[in-house]
BAFI-3210 file (N, C-alpha, C; in Angstrom, 3 decimals, decimal comma, padded with zeros to 6 digits):
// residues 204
n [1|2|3|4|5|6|7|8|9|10|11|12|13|14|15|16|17|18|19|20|21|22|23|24|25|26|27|28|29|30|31|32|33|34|35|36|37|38|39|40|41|42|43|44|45|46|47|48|49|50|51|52|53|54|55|56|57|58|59|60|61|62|63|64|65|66|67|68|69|70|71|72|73|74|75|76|77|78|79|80|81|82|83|84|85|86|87|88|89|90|91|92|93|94|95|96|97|98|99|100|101|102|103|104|105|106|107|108|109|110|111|112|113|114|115|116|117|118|119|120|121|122|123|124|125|126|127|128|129|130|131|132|133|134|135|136|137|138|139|140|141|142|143|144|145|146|147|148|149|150|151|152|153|154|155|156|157|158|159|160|161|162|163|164|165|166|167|168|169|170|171|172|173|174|175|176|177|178|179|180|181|182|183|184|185|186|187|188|189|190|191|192|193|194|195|196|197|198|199|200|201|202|203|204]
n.u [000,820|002,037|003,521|005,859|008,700|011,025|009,789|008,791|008,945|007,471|008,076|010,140|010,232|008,718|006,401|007,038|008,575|006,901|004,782|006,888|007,785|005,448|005,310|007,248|006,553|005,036|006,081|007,200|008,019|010,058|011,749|012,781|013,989|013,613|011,877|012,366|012,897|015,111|018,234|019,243|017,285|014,903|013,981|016,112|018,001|016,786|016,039|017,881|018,510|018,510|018,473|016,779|016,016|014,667|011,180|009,460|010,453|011,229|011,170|012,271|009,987|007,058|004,985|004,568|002,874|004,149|003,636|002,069|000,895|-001,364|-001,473|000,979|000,694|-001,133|000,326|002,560|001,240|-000,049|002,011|004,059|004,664|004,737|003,571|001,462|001,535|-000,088|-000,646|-000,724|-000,883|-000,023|-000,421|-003,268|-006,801|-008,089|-011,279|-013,406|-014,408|-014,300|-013,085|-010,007|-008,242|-005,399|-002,007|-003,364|-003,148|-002,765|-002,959|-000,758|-002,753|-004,967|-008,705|-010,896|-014,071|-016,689|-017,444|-016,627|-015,101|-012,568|-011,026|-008,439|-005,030|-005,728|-005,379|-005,484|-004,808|-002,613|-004,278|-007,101|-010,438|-012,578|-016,069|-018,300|-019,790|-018,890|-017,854|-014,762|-013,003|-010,403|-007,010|-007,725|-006,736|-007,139|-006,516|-004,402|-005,938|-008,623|-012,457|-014,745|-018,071|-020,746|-021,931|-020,450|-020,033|-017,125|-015,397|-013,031|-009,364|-009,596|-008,792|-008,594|-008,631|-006,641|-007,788|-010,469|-013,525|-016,332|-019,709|-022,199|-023,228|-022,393|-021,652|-018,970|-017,949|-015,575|-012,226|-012,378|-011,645|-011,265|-011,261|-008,245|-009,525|-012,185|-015,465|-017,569|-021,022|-022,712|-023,610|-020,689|-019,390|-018,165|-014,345|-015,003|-013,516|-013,575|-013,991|-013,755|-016,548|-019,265|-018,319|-018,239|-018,028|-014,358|-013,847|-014,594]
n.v [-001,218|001,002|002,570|003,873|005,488|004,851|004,573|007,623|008,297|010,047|011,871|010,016|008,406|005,455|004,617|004,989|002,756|000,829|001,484|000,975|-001,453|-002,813|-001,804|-002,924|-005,538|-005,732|-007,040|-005,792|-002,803|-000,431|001,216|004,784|006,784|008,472|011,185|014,115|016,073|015,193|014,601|011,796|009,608|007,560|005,663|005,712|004,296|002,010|001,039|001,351|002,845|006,095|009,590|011,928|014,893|017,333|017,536|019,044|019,200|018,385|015,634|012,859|010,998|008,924|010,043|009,562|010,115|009,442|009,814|010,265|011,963|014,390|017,260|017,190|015,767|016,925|019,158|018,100|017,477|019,394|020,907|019,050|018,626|016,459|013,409|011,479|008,105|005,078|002,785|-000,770|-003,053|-006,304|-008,413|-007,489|-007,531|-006,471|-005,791|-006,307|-004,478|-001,125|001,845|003,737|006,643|009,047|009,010|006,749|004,801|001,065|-001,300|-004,364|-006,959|-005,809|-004,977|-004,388|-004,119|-004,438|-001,780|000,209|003,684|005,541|007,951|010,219|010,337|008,725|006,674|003,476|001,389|-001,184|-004,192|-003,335|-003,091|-002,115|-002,297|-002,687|-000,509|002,067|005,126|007,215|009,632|012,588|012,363|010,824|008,914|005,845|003,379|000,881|-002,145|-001,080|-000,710|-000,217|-000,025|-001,354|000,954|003,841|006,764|008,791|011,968|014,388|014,556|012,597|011,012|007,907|006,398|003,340|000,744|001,404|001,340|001,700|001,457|000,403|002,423|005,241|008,259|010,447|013,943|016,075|016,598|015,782|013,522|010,131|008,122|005,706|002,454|003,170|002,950|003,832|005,040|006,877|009,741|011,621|014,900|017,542|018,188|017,454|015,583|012,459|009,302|006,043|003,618|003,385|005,796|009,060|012,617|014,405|017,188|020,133]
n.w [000,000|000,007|-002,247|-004,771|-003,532|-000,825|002,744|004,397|008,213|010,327|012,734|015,555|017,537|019,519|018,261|016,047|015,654|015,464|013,657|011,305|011,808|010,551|008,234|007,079|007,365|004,882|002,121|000,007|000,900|002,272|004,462|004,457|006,255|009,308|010,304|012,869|016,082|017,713|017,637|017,840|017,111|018,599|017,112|014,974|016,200|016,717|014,270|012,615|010,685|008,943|010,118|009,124|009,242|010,791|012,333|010,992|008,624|004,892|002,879|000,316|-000,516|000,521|002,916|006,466|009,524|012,455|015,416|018,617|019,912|019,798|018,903|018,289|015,892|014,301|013,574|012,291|009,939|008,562|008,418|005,995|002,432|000,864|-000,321|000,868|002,635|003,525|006,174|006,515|008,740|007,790|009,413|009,936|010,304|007,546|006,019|002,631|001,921|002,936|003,446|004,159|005,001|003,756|004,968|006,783|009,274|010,304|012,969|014,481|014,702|014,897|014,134|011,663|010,530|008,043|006,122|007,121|007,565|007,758|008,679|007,129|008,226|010,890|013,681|013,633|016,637|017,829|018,361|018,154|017,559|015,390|014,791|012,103|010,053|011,295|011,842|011,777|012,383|010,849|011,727|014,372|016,964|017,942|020,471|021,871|022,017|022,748|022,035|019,417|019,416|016,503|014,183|015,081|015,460|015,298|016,079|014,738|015,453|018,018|020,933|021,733|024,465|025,877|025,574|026,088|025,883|023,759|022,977|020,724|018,165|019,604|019,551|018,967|020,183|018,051|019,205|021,531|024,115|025,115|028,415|029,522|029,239|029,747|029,813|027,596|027,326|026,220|024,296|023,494|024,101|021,792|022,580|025,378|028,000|029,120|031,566|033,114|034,407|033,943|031,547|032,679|032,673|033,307|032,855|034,856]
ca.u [000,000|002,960|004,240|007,383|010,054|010,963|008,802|009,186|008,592|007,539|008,733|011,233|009,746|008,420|005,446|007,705|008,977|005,588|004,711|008,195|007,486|004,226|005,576|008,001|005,285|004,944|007,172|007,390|008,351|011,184|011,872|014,112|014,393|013,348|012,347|012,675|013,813|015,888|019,687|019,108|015,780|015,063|013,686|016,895|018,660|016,461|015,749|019,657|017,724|019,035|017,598|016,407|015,905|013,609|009,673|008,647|010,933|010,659|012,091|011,377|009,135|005,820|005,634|003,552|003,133|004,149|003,627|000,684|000,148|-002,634|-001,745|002,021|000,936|-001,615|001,379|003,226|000,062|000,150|003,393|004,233|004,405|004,344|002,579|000,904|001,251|-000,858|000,212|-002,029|000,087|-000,277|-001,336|-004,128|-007,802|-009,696|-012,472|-012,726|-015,685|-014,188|-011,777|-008,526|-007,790|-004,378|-001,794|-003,660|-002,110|-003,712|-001,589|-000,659|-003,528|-006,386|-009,348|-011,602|-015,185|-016,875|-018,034|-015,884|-014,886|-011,518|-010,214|-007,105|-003,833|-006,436|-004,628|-006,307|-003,847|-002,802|-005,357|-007,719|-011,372|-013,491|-016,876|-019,040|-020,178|-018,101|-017,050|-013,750|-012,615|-008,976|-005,737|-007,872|-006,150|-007,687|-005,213|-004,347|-007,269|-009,708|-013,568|-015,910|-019,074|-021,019|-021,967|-020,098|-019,376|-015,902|-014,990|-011,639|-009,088|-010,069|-007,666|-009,703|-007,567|-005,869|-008,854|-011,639|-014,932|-017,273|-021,083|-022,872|-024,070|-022,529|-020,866|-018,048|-017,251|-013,937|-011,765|-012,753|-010,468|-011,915|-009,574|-008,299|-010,454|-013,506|-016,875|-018,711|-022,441|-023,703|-022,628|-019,474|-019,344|-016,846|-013,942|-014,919|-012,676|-014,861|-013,260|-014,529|-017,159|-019,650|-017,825|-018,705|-016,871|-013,827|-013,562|-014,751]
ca.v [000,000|002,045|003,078|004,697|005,529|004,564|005,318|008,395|007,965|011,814|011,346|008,734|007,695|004,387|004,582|005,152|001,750|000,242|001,658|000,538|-002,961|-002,961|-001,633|-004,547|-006,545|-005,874|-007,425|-004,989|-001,800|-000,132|002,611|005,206|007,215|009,218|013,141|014,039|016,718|014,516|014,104|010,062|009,339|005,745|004,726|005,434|003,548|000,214|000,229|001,366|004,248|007,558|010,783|012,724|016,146|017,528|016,715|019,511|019,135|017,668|014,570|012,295|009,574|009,043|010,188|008,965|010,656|008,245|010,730|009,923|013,144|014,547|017,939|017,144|015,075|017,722|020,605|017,631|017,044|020,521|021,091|018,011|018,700|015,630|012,480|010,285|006,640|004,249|001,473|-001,605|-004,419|-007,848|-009,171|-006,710|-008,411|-005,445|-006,295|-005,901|-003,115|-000,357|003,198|004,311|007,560|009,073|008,651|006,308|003,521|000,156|-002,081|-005,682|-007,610|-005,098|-005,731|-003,422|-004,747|-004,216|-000,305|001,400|004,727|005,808|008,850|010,900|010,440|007,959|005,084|002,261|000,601|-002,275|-005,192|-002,152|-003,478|-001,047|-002,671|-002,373|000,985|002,951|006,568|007,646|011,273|012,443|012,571|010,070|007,865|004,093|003,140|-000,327|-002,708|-000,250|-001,550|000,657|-001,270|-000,943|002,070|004,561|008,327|009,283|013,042|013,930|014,841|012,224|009,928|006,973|005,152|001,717|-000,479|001,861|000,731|002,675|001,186|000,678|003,413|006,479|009,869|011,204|015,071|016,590|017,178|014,617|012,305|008,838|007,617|004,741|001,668|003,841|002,262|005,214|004,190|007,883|010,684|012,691|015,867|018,114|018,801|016,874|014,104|011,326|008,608|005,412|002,965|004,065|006,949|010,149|014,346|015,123|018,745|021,096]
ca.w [000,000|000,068|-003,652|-004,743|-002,791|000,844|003,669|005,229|009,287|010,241|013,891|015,223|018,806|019,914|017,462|014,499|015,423|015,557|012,170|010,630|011,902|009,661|006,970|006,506|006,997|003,340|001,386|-001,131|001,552|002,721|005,606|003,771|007,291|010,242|010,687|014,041|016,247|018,462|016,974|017,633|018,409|019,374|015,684|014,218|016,710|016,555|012,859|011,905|009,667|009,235|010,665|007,395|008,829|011,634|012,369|010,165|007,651|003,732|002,462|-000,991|-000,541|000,934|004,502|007,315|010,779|013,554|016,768|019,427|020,323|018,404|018,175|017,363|014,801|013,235|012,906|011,343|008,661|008,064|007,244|005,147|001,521|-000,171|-000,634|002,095|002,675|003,989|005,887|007,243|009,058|007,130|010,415|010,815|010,009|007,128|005,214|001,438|001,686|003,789|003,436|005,080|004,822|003,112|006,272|007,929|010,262|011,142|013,433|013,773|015,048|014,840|013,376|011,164|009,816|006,657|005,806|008,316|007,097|008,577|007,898|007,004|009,467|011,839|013,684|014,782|017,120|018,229|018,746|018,512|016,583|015,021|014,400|011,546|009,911|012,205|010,988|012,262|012,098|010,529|013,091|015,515|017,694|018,460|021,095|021,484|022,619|022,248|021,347|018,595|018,663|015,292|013,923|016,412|014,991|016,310|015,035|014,301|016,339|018,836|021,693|022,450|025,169|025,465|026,569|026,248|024,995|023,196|023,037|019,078|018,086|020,427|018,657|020,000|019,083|017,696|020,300|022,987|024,682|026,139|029,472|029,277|029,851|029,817|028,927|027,100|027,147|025,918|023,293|024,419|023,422|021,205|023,382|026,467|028,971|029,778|032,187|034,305|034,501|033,017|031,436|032,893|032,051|033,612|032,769|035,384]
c.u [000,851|003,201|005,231|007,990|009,912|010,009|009,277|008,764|008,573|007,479|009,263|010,996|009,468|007,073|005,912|008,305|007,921|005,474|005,875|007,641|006,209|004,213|006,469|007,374|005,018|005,768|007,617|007,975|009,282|010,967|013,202|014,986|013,243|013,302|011,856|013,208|014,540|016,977|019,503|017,942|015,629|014,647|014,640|018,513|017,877|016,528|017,160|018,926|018,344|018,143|018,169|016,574|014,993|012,438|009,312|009,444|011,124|011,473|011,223|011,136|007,932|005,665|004,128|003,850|003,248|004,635|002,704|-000,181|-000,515|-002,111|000,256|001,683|000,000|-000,472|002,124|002,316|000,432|000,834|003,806|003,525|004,051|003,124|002,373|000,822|000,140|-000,393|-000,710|-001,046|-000,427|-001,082|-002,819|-005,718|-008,629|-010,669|-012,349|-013,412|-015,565|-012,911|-010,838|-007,632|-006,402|-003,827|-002,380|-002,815|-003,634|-002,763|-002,196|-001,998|-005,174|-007,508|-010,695|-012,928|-015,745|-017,822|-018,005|-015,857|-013,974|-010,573|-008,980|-006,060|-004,691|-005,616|-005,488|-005,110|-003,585|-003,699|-006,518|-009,017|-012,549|-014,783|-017,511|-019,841|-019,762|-017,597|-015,975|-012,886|-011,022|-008,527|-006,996|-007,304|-006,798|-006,873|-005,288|-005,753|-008,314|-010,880|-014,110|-016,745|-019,771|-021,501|-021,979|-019,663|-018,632|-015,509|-013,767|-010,960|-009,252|-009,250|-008,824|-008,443|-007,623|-006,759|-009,774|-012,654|-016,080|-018,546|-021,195|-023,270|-024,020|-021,620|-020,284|-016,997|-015,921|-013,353|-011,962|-011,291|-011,230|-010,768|-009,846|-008,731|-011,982|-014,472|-017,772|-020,202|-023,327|-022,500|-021,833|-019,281|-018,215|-015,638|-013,766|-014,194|-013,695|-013,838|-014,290|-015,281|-018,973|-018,922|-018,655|-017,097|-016,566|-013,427|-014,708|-015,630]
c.v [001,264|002,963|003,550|004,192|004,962|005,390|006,354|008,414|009,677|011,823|010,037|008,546|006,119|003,894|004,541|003,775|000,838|000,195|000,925|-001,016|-003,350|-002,954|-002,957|-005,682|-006,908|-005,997|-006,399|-003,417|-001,499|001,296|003,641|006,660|007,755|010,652|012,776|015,052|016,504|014,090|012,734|009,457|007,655|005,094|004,859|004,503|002,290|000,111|000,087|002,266|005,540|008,428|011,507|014,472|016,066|017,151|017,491|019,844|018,623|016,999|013,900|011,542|009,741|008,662|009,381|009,319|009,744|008,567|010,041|010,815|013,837|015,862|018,385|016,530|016,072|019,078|019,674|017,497|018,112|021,267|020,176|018,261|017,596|014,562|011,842|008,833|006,397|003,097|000,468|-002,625|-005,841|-008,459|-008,784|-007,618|-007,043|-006,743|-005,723|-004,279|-002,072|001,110|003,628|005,721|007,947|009,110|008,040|004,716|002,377|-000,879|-003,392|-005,877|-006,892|-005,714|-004,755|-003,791|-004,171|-002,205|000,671|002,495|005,226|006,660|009,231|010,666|009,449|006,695|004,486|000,988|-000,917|-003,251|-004,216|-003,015|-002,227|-002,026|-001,748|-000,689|002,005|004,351|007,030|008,608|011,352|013,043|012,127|009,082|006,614|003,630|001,664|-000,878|-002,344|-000,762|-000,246|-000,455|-000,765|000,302|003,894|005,711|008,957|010,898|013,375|014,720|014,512|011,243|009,160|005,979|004,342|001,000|000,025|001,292|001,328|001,886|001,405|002,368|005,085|007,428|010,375|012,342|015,614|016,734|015,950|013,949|011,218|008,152|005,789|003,577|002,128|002,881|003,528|004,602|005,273|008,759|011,394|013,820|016,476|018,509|018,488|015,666|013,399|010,378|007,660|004,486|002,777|005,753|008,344|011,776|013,905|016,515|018,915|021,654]
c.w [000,000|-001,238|-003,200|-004,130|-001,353|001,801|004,375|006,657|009,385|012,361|014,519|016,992|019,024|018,845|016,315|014,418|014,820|014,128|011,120|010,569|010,746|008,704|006,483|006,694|005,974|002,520|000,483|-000,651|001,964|003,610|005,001|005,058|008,094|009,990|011,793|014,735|017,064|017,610|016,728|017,912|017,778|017,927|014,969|014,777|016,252|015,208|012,349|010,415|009,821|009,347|009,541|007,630|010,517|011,028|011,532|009,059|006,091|003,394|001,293|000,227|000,246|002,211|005,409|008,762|012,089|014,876|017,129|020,125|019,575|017,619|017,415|015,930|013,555|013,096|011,974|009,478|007,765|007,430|006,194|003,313|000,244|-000,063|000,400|001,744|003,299|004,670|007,245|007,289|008,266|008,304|011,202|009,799|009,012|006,233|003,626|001,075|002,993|003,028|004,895|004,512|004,115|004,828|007,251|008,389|011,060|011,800|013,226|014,788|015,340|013,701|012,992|010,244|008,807|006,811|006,529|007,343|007,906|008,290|008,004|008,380|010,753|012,526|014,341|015,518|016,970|018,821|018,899|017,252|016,540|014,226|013,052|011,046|011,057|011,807|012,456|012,179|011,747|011,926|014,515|015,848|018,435|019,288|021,149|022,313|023,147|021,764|020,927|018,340|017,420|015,275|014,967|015,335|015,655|015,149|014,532|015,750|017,801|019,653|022,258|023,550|025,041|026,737|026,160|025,598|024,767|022,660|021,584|019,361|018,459|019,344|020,116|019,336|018,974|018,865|021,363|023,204|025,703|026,999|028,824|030,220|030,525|029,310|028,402|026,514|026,521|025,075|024,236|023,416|022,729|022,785|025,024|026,451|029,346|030,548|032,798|033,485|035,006|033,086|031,612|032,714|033,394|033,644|033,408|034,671]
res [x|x|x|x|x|x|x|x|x|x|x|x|x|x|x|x|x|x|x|x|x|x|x|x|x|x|x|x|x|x|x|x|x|x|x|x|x|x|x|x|x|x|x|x|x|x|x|x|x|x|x|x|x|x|x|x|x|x|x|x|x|x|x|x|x|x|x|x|x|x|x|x|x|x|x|x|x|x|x|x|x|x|x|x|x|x|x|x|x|x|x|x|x|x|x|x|x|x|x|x|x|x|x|x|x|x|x|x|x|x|x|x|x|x|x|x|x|x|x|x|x|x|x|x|x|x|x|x|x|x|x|x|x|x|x|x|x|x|x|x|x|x|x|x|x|x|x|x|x|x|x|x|x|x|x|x|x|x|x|x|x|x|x|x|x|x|x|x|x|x|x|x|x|x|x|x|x|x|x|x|x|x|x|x|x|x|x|x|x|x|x|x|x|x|x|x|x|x|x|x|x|x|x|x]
***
């Protein structure tokens, strides 16, 4: 799903490994480096990749943002002049009747059902399953083992934590952040923290 040239990693953290790993998943892929504004940052130590340039800097080949922080990763979107990859781990479960945004990330063992909709820069983590007719907003984060039951409206710009579980059916607006291992049983609004069992606002 890559084309061209080598992959560009558009930060070189612990996530840029993640992504890397996925990409060579695909036989046909290559990592042609790291931007970064860390001199050595930890993805060009494990992979043995060279650091290309800083995080908002331009390099050939077709880049892919591999931050976790939302709104590092939207100044990286923003700036980034060229082309966007795509990159879906071999070991990840899609369906044949679904979309993945330009920069989007699906990891290894996730699992994405038929007539998702998953937009721009979106990751759906690790072991992370997005049920059925699901809409998924650009630069949202699925964290790992994460549940979307069927047709859930996530907006963009959204951190769903590592566990959380989001009920069929609920909308959750731009901006939000779900804690992790939340059960969200009702809509969450733009902008609001939800947390707990049954997820209820944190913001004041």
């Amino acid at each position: 799903m890559i084309g061209g040239g080598g992959l560009v990693l558009i930060g070189g953290g612990g996530h840029a490994v993640v992504v890397a790993e996925a990409a060579w998943s695909l036989a046909d892929t290559a990592v042609a480096g790291v931007l970064d504004d860390v001199d050595e940052p930890l993805a060009c130590q494990e992979l043995g990749v060279p650091r290309l340039g800083g995080m908002l800097d331009q390099a050939e080949g077709p880049g892919i943002v591999c931050v976790g922080d939302l709104a590092q990763r939207r100044r990286a979107i923003e700036s980034w002049e060229g082309v966007w990859a795509r990159v879906v781990h071999d070991y990840a479960a899609v369906p044949t009747r679904w979309t993945l945004g330009e920069g989007g990330f699906v990891g290894v063992g996730a699992i994405v059902m038929p007539a998702c909709d998953i937009g721009p820069h979106a990751i759906v983590n690790s072991g992370a399953i997005v049920e059925h007719h699901t809409s998924i907003g650009e630069n949202t984060h699925v964290g790992p083992g994460a549940i979307l039951g069927g047709g859930c409206l996530v907006g963009h710009d959204v951190l769903i934590g590592l566990g959380a579980r989001v009920l069929p059916g609920v909308s959750i607006g731009n901006g939000a952040t779900i804690g992790a291992g939340a059960v969200v049983i009702e809509d969450v609004r733009a902008g609001d923290t939800v947390a707990g069992v049954p997820a209820r606002s944190v913001v004041g």
